[in-house]
N, C-alpha and C positions, 0 to 999 in steps of 0.2 A: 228422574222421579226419586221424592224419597224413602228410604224404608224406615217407618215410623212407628214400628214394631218391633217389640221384645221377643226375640227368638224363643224364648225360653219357659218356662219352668214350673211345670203347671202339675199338680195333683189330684188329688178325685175329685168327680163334679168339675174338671177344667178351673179348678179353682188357683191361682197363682198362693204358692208359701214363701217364696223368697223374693226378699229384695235384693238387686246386685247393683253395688257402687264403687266405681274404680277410680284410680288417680291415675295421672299420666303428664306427661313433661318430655317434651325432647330435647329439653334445655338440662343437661349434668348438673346438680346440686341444688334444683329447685325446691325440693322440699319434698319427694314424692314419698319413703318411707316415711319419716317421718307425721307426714298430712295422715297416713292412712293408718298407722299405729293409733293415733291420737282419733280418728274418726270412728277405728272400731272400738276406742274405749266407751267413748261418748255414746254409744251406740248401748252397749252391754250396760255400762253403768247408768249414766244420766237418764235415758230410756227402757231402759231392763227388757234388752232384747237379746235371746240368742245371737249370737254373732260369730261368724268366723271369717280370719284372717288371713287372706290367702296371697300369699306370693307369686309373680309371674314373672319373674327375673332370673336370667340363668345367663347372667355377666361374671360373675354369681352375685346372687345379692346378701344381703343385711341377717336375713332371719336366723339361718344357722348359729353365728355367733351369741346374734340379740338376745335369742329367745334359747341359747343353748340346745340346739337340735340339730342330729348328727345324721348324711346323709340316709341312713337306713329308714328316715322317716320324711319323707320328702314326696314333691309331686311326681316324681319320677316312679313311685310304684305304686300312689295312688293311683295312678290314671288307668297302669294296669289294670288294678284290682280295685273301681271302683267303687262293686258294695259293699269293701272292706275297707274304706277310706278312714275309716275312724281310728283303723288301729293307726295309721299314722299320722295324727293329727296329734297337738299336746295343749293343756287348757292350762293357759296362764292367769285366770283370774277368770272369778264367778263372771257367768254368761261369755268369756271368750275365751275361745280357742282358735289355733295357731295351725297352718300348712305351709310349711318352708317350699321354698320353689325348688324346680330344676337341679340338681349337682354338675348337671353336665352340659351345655349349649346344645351340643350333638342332640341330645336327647329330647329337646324341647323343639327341635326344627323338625322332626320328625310325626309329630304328635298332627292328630287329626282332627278337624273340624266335630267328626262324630265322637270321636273319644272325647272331648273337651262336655259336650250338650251329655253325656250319655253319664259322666262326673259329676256333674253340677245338676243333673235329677237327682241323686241320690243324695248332695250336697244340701239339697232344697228342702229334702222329709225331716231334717235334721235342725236347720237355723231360720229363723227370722232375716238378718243381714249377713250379707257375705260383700266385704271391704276387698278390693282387689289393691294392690301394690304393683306397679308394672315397670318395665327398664324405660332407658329411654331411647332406645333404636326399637324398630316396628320391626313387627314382624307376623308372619299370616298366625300363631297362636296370638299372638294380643289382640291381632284384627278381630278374630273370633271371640274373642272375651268378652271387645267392647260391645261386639254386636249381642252378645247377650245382657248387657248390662243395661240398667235402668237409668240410671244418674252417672256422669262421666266427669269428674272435677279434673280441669285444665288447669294447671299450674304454671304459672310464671313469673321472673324476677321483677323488678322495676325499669328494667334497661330494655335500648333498642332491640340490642342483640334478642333475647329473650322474647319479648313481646313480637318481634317479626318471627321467631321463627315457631312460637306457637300457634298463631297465625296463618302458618302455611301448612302445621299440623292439623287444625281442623278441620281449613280447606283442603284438605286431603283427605281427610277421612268421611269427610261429607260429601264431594262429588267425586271418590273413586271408589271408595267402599259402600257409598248408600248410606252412609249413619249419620241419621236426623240431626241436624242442628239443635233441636229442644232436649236431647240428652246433656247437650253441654255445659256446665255451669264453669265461666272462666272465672278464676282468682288467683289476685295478685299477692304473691308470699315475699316475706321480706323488707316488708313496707318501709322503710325509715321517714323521721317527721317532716325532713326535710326535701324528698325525694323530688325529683325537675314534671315528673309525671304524675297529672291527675287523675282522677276518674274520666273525667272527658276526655282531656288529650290522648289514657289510652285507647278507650271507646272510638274516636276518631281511626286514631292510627289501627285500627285492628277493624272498623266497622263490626264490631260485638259488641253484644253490652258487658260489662264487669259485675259478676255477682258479688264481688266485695275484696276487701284487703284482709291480709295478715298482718303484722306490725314487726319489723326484726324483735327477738328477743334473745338477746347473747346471755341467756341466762339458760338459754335450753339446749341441751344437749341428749343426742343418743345413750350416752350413759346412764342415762334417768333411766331408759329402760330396764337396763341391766339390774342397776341398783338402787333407785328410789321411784318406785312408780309413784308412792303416793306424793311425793315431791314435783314426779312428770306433770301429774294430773291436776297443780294448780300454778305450772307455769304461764306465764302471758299467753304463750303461743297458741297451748291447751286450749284456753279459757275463753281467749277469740274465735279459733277455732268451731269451738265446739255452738257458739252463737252464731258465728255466720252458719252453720246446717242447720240450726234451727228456724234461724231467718230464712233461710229456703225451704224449711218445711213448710213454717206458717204463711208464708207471701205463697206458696201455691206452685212453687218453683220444682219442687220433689211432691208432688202430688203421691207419686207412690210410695213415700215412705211414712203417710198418716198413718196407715193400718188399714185404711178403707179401700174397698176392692172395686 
């Protein structure tokens, strides 16, 4: 049986305030920071939606550097101090702000089911979207995240390798964690023009449908974050990007990220 319910996130009148959409990849260098930088822009900018940027990666991941954020502001003492989450979060441009993950592995294996839901209420009084960043080895806090999440963008390369093994990610997380197949929207990052695999072929081999491509673009790089967002924010990658979410708004695919309840 599936669970085709959002755990989560509901304020007066039972009413839902947040949307939550995550990335995820258990394939190394698919594109997963990157995807989720660029989705919460598009999210804050192109839609003028509160948004925040939450990290879930404690290999360690990207944020610390990216976004200049020094362990003392991390999810490691938000989770503590949940209705104090604010003070460590930090706002990198109008409508988004930033929650570096973890400092520590120890620390995030630790972390509970409740403390995670008991977070993200309070996350929820505050933003419109909350963009999750996640590693790419599983672990019971991500299973928790997804299971709160609304929309789950699967990420993978153009190769076998890649495409089998997100594959056996979802079939994982569908019949051993309960999480609905209708949360998943797969997309393939990377794309080059001349790639051996099409939409069908990967559709075949994976029995999923593909909600769209990415295109390579060796013009983009993490460094744009650093130092030219408004350069990040009309690279190809961007740009496609931010049109395939749209096209899954309007085809009806992310129904919860219209605004309508």
């Amino acid at each position: 049986m599936e669970n085709n319910n959002s755990v989560l996130i509901k304020g007066e009148n039972n009413k839902i305030n947040s949307r939550v959409l995550a990335v995820i990849s258990n394939k190394g260098g698919a594109g997963k920071t990157s995807t989720s930088i660029c989705i919460a822009y598009y999210f804050a900018i192109a839609k003028n939606k509160k948004t925040l940027l939450l990290e879930m990666d404690s290999s360690p991941g990207d944020f610390g550097p990216l976004f200049d954020i020094t362990n003392d502001n991390s999810l490691d003492i938000a989770i503590k101090f949940p209705e104090r989450f604010k003070n460590y979060v930090k706002s990198i441009s109008k409508n988004l702000d930033v929650l570096k993950g973890f400092s520590n592995p120890i620390n995030a294996e630790t972390i509970t089911e409740s403390q995670i839901t008991t977070l993200f209420k309070f996350i929820a009084e505050s933003y419109e979207i909350i963009v999750i960043d996640t590693q790419s080895v599983l672990s019971g806090t991500i299973v928790d995240i997804l299971k709160l999440s609304d929309v789950i963008i699967v990420l993978s390369e153009a190769t076998i390798e890649s495409i089998s093994r997100v594959s056996e990610l979802i079939l994982i997380l569908n019949t051993k964690f309960l999480i609905s197949k209708n949360k998943f929207q797969l997309v393939i990052n990377k794309k080059k023009m001349f790639d051996l695999f099409k939409i069908k072929d990967i559709a075949k081999i994976l029995n999923f449908p593909v909600s769209g491509f990415i295109s390579f673009d060796k013009k983009f790089s993490k460094n744009l974050i650093i130092f030219n967002t408004n350069k990040l924010i009309k690279t190809r990658f961007n740009i496609e990007l931010g049109r395939l979410i749209n096209n899954l708004i309007s085809s009806g695919a992310m129904n919860e990220f219209t605004g309508k309840a």
